[in-house]
C-alpha positions, 0 to 999 in steps of 0.5 A, a space after each residue: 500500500 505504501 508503493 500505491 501512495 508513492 506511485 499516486 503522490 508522483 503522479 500528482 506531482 508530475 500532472 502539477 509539473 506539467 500544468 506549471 511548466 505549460 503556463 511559464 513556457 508560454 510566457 518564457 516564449 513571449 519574454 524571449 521573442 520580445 528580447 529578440 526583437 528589442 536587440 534587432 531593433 536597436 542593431 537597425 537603429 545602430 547600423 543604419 539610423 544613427 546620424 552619420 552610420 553608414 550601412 555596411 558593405 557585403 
């Protein structure tokens, strides 16, 4: 009997992980896209919008 309740506090407690884990990554996934587009953002501003930059040469 004592196996069982093992067996059912785990599963519990791996519904739980899930259950969190779904609702941080989303939010993770967000922060991260967000981050992402800030530091595109600001190499554009740095490379080609800054007065006086000149845009790179390939």
């Amino acid at each position: 009997m004592e196996n069982l309740t093992y067996y059912i506090v785990f599963l519990l407690m791996l519904i739980i992980g899930v259950f969190v884990l779904k609702k941080v990554a989303g939010c993770m996934i967000k922060f991260v896209v967000t981050i992402v587009l800030i530091v595109v953002m600001a190499a554009l501003w740095y490379f080609f919008l800054r007065e006086g930059a000149t845009p790179p040469t390939l």
